[in-house]
C-alpha positions as MATLAB code, in Angstrom:
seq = 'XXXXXXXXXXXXXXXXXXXXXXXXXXXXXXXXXXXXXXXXXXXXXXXXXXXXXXXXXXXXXXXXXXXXXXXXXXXXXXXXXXXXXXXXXXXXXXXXXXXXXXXXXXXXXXXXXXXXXXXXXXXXXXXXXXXXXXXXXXXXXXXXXXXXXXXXXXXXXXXXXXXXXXXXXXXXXXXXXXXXXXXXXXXXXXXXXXXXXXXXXXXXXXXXXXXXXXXXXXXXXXXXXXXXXXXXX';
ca = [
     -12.936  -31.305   37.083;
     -11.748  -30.120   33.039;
     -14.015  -31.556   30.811;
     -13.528  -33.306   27.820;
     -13.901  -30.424   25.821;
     -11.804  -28.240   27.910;
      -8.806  -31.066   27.497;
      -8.993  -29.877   23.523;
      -5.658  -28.631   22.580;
      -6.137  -26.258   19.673;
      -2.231  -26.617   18.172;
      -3.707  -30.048   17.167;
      -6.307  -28.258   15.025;
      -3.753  -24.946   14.134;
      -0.536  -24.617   13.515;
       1.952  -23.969   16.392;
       1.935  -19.949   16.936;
       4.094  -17.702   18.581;
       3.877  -13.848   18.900;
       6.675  -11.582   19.372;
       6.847   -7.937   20.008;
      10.588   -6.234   20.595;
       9.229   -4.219   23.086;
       8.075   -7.119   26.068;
      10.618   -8.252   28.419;
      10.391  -11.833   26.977;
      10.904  -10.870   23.463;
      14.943  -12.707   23.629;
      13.543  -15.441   25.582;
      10.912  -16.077   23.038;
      13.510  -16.406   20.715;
      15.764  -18.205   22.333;
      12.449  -20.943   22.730;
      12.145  -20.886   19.540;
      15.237  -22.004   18.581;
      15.352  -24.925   20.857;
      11.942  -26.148   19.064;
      13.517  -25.621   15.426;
      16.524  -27.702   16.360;
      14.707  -30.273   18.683;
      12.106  -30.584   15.641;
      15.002  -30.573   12.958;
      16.630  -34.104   14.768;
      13.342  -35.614   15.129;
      13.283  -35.147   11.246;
      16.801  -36.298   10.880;
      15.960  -39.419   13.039;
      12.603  -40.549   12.416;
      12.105  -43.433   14.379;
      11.618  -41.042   16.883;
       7.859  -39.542   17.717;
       7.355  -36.429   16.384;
       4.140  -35.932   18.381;
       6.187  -34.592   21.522;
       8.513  -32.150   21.596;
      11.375  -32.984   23.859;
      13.815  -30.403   24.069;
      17.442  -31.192   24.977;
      19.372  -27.951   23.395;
      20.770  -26.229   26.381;
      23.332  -23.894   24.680;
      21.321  -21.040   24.121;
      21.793  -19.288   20.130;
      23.591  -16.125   19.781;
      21.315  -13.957   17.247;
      22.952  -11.234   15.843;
      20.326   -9.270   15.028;
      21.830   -5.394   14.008;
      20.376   -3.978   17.062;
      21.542   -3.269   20.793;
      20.224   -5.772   22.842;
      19.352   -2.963   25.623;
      16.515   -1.507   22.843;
      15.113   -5.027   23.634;
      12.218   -5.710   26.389;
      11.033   -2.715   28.089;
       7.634   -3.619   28.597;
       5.507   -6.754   30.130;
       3.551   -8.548   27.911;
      -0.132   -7.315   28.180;
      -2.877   -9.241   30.259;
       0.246  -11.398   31.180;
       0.115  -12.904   27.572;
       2.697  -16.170   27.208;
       3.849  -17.774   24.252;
       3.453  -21.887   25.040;
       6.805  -22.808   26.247;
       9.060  -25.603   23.847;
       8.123  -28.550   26.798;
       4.261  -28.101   26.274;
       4.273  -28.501   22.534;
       3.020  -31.227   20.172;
       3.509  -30.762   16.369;
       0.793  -33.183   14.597;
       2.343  -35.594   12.037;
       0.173  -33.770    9.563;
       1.661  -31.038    9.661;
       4.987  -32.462    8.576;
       6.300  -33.586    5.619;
      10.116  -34.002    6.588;
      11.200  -29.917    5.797;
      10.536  -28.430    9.351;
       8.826  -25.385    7.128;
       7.478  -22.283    9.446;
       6.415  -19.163    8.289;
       7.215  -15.566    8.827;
       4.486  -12.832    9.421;
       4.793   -9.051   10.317;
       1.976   -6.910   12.120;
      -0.238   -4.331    9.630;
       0.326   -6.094    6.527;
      -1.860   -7.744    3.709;
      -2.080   -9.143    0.383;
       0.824  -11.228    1.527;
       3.682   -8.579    1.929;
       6.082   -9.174    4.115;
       5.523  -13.096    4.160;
       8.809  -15.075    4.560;
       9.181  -19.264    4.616;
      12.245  -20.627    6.534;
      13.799  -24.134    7.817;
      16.488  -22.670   10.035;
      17.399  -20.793   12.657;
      20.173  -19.170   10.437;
      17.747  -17.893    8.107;
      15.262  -16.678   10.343;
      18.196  -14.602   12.004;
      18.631  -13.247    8.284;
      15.216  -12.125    7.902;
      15.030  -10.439   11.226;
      17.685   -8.460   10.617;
      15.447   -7.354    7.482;
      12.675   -6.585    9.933;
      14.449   -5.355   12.429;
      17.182   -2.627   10.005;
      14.710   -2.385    7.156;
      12.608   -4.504    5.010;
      10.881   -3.815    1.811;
       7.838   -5.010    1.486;
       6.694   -6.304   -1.842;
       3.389   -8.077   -2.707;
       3.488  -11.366   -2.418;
       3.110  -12.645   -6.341;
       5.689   -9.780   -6.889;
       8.022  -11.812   -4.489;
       8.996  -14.565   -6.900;
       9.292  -17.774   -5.112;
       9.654  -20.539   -6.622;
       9.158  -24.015   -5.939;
      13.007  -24.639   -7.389;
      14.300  -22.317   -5.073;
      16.758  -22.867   -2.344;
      15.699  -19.934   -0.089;
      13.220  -17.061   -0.225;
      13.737  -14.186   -2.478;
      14.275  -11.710   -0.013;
      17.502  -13.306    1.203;
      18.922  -14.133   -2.510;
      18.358  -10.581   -3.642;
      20.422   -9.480   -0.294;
      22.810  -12.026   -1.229;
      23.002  -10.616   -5.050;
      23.130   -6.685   -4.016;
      26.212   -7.567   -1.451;
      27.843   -9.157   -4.353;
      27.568   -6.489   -6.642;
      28.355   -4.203   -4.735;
      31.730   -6.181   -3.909;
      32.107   -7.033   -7.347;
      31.558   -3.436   -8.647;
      35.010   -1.330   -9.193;
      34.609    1.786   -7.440;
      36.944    4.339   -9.744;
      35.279    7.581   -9.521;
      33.326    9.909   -7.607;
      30.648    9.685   -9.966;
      29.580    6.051   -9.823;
      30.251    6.431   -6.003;
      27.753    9.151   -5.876;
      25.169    6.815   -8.098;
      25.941    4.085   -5.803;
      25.156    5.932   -2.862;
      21.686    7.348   -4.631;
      20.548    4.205   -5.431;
      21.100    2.981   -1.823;
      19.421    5.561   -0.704;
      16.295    5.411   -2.909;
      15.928    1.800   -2.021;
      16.379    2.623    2.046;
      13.172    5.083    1.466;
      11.216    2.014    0.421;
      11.899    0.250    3.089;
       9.904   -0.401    6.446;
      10.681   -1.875   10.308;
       8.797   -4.381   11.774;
       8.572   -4.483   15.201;
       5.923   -6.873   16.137;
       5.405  -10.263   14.108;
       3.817  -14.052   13.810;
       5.845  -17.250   13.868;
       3.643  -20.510   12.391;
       4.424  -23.772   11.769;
       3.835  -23.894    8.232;
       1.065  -27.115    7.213;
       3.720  -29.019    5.294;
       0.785  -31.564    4.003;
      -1.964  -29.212    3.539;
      -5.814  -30.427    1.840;
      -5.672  -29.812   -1.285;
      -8.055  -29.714   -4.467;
      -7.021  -30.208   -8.017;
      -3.203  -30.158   -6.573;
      -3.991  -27.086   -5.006;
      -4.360  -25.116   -1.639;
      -7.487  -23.504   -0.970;
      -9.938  -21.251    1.479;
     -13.407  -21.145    2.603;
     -14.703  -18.030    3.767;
     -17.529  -18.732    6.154;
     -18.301  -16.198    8.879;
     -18.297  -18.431   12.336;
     -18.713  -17.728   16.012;
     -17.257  -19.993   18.551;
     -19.050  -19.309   22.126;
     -18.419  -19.441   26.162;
     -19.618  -22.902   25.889;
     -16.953  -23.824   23.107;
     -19.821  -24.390   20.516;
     -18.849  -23.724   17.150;
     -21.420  -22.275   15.295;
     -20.974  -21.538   11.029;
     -23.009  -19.520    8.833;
     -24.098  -19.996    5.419;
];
């Protein structure tokens, strides 16, 4: 018989995560799960007379991601120790963690100092910015990123957006500024990285704050066998 500590659901004390790695035969499927809980959560925001505390998922049509890559480099391992990523069905999405945006956040392997760090709200964008992982992503630190709490969508896809425009908007009359064109590309390309294995959060839309602001404790803490918590000062 479970006991009343083993009933303890951690997503109501963390943030709903998912881990994907290109190479594990569940890697599309993943996705695929993950878009049915972006749109599933997006109408519960949309009609919210509805509970947000379960997830009931009704999107059968599964979502074509284009994603720059042949499908056939996808899923050539298992997962190890038979990991699983919680399936759409078995999730719960506390109230507190919602604030009526559907935020999650974007998180490659290796990284730090926030590089690499994306926010979105859609299933669109998140396409977008695995494309970036996926083709070639550069990597900037994350107070070089410049997001703003004005803007409409994260940096990384409005400076794509700009550089296609340019480059359509930019007459192409000689072989010279060809040729400058095609170093510049290529200096940037040499920047950039692949990300193979990443994070997928829900991001804490109404997070604790002091003085209007986020913050972190660092405490070193061991959690045991017994599912004792134990912190250190």
């Amino acid at each position: 018989m479970l006991t009343q500590r083993e009933k303890l659901d951690v997503f109501q004390f963390v943030p709903v995560t998912l881990s994907f790695r290109t190479c594990e035969k569940t890697f599309l499927d993943d996705l695929q799960n993950l878009a049915k809980i972006l749109e599933d959560h997006k109408c519960k925001i949309q009609n919210p007379d509805q509970n947000l505390q379960s997830i009931a998922v009704d999107v059968t049509k599964p979502y074509q991601f284009s994603l720059g890559m042949d499908p056939m480099l996808f899923g050539q391992k298992d997962p190890p120790g038979g990991f699983k990523n919680i399936q759409p069905e078995e999730i719960k999405i506390p109230e507190a963690f919602c604030k009526g945006k559907n935020l999650w956040i974007l998180k490659p392997s290796s990284m730090s100092r926030g590089r690499g760090l994306e926010l979105f709200t859609t299933i669109q964008e998140l396409e977008n910015f695995l494309r970036m992982y996926l083709n070639g992503y550069e990597a900037k630190d994350f107070k070089d990123l410049g997001y703003s709490p004005k803007a409409q969508q994260g940096p990384s896809l409005s400076n794509s957006k700009k550089k296609l425009t340019r480059r359509q908007l930019t007459p192409r009359t000689g072989a010279t500024e060809d040729q400058d064109d095609d170093d510049d590309d290529s200096d940037e390309e040499n920047k950039k990285t692949t990300f193979q294995r990443f994070v997928i959060q829900k991001y804490m839309e109404r997070p604790m704050l002091y003085h209007g602001f986020k913050f972190d404790i660092r405490v070193y803490a061991c959690l045991t066998h017994e599912r004792e918590l134990v912190v250190f000062r």
